[in-house]
C-alpha positions in Angstrom: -6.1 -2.4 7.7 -6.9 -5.5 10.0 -7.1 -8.8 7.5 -4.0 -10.2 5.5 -4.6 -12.6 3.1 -1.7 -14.8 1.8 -2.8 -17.3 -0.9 -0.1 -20.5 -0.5 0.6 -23.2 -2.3 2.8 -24.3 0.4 5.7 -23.4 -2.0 9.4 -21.5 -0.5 8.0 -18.6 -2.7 4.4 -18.8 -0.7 6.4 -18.7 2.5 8.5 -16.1 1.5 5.1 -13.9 1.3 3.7 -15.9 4.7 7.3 -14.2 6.4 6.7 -10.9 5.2 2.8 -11.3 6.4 3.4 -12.4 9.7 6.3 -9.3 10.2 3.9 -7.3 9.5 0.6 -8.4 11.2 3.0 -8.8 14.5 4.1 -4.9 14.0 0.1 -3.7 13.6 -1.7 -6.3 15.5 -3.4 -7.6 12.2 -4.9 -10.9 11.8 -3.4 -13.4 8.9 -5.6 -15.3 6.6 -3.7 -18.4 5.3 -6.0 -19.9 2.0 -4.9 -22.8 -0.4 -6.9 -23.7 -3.9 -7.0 -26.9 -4.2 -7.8 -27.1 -8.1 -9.1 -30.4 -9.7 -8.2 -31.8 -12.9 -10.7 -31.5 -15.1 -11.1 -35.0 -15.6 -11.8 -35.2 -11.9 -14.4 -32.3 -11.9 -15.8 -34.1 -14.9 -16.4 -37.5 -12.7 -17.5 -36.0 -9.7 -21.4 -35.9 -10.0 -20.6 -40.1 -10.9 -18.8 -40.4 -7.5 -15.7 -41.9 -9.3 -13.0 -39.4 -8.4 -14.6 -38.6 -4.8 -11.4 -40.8 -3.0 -8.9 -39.2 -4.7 -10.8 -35.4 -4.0 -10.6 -36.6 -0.4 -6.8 -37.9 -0.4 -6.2 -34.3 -2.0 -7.8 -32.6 1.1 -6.8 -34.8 3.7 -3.2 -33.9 2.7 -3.4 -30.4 2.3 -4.6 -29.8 5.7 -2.0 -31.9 7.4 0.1 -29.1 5.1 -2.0 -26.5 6.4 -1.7 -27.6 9.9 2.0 -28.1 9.7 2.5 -24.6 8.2 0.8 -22.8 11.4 2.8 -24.5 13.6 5.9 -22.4 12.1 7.8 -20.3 14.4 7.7 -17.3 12.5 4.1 -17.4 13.4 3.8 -18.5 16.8 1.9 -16.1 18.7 -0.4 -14.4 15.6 -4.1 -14.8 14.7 -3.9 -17.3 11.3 -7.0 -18.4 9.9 -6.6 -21.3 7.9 -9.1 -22.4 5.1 -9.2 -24.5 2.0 -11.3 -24.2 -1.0 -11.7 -26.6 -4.2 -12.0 -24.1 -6.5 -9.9 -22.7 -9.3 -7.4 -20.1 -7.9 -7.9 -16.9 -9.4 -11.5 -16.6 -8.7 -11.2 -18.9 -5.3 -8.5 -16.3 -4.2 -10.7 -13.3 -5.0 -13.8 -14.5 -3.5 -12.2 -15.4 -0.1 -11.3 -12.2 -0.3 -14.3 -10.1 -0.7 -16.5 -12.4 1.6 -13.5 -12.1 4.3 -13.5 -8.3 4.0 -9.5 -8.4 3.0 -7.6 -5.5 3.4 -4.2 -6.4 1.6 -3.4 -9.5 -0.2 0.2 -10.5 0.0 1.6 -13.5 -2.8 4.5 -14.9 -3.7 5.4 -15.1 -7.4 8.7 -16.8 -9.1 9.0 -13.6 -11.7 9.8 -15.7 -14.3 10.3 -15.2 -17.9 9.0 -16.7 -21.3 6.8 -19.6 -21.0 7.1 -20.4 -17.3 6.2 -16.5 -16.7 3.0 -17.5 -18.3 2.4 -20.7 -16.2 3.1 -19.7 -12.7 2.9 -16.1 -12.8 -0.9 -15.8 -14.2 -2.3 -16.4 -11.3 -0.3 -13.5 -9.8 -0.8 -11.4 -12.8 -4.6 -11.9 -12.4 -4.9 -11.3 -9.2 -3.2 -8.0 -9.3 -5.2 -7.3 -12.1 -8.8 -8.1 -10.7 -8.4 -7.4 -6.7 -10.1 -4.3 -5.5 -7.8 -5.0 -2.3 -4.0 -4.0 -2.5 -1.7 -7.0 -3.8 2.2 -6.9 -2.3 4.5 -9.0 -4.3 6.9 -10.9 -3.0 9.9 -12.5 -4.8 12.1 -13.6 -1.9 13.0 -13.4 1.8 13.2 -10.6 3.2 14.4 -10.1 7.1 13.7 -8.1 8.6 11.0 -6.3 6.5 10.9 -3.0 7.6 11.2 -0.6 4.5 12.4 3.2 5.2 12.3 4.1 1.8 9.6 3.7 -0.3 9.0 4.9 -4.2 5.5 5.4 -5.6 5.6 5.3 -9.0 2.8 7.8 -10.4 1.2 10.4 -13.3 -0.1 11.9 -10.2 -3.2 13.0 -11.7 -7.3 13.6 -10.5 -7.9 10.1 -10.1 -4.9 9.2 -8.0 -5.8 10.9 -5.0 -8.3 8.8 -3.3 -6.3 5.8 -3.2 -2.9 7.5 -1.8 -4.7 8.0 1.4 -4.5 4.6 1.3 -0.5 4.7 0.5 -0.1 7.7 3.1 -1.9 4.9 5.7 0.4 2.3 4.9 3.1 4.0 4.4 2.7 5.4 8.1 2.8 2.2 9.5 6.7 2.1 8.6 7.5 6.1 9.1 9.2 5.2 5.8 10.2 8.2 3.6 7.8 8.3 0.5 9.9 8.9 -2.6 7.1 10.5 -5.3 8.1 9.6 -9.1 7.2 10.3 -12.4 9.1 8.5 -15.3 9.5 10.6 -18.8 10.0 8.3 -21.7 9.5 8.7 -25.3 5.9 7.4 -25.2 5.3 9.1 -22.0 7.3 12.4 -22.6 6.6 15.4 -19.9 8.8 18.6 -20.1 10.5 19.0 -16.5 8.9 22.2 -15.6 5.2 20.2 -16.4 6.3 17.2 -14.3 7.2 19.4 -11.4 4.5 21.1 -11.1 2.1 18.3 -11.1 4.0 16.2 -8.2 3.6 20.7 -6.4 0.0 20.4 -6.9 -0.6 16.7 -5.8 1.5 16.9 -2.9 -0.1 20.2 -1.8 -3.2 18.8 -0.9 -1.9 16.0 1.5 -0.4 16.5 5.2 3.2 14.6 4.1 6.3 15.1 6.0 9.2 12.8 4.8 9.1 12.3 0.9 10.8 13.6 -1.8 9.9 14.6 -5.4 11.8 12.8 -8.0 11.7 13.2 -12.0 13.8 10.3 -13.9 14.2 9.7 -17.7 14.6 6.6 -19.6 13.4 4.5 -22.4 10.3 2.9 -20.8 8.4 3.6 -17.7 9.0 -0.2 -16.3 13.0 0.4 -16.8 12.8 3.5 -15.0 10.9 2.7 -11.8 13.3 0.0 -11.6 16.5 2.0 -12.2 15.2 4.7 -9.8 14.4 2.1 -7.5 17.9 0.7 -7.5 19.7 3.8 -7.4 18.1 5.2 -4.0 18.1 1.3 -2.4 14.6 1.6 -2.2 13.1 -1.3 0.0 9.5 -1.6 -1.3 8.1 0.1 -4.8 4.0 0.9 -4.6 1.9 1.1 -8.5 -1.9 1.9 -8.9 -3.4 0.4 -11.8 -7.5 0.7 -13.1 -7.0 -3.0 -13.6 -8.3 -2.9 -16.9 -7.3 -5.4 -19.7 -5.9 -4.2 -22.9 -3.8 -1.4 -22.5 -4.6 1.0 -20.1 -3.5 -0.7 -16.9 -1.5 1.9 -15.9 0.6 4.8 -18.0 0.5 3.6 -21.3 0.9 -0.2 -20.7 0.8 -3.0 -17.9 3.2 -1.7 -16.4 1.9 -3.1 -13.2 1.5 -6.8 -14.2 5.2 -6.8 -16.1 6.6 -5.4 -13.0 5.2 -7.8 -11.0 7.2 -10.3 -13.0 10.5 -8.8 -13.5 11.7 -6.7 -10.4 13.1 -8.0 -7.4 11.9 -5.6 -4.8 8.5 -6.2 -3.3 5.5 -4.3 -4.8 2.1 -3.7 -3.9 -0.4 -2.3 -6.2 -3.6 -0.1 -5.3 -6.7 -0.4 -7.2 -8.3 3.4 -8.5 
């Protein structure tokens, strides 16, 4: 891991993620990449082969990088590689391009984990994203100084398909000597007898060369209620999801339980493609 993206909007919720970036790319020597969508209207896209809205396109970039340039000069990053760039293009897609061409290792975002209507507004992009990237996504909800999590939950069914991409967890997880707390949630539409749940967290672990982690089995009524009651219980300082990044139903478990979490707990999260 070498290459940080952090999408920004220049919002306190963007620099929120742009904090936890830099903390981290100063602890492992990683470079930061520092990328703003500048979207256009519609309208504007509409009129730009007829040169009409070509001023106003130009006002809009001129002003984001005196943004852009003002937002490197931060303390917080004095002293660390940041790459700066700017694309007119629609977020989502502009966000996930930058990130293949740059050869991105994780993506970090901030996101407002809103409910109801505003949820769907300003945490879509978020949502998609985490969705869509085959780069890990952390997100990031508020401040957080110093980051340097010691205990860690991965929420998991622990099955076949989950082992290539904890190598990736065990990797990260490393790079904070962090104690890895292993979890499966039982719930009514995800029900697994004790002596089953046990012994599929015994088999998973055996193959791996882990040292501080614990195994942990936790009931309640849905999966999402129970990473995040776990999570509170044992202080945990960073949760970590895979999801196939599917649509429809099969995200992760038996829902999107990846996305909703993304949304509606507190702690940072960073989600693993399988």
């Amino acid at each position: 891991m070498k290459r940080i993206l952090v999408p920004t909007d220049f919002s306190s919720r963007a620099e929120n993620a742009l904090k936890i970036a830099a903390q981290i790319a100063r602890k492992n020597d990683f470079e930061i990449h520092l990328l703003h969508m500048l979207e256009i209207p519609s309208q504007m896209n509409d009129a730009i082969t007829g040169g009409a809205a070509i001023p106003e396109i130009m006002l809009f970039l001129q002003k984001a990088k005196e943004i852009m340039q003002h937002t490197k000069e931060k303390d917080f990053l004095q002293g660390l590689t940041v790459i700066d760039a700017i694309k007119l293009e629609r977020a989502t897609q502009g966000i996930l391009s930058y990130s293949k061409d740059n050869h991105i290792d994780l993506i970090i975002m901030g996101s407002n984990g809103a409910s109801g209507l505003t949820e769907i507004i300003i945490g879509s992009n978020t949502e998609k994203v985490v969705r869509l990237s085959p780069a890990p996504v952390m997100v990031i909800k508020e401040e957080i100084t110093p980051f340097d999590p010691k205990n860690i939950v991965f929420a998991s069914d622990f099955s076949e398909e989950i082992k290539k991409p904890f190598l990736k967890i065990l990797n990260f997880n490393n790079q904070f000597q962090a104690k890895l707390h292993l979890l499966t949630i039982c719930s009514p539409s995800s029900f697994k007898t004790t002596a089953l749940a046990n012994k599929l967290m015994d088999n998973f672990t055996q193959e791996f060369d882990m040292q501080n982690f614990s195994t942990n089995i936790y009931n309640d009524t849905t999966i999402e209620k129970g990473i995040i009651h776990f999570s509170n219980e044992i202080k945990a300082d960073l949760i970590i999801l895979c999801t196939h990044g599917r649509t429809g139903l099969s995200h992760f478990f038996t829902g999107s339980i990846s996305e909703d979490l993304a949304n509606h707990i507190n702690k940072p999260l960073i989600i693993f493609k399988i």
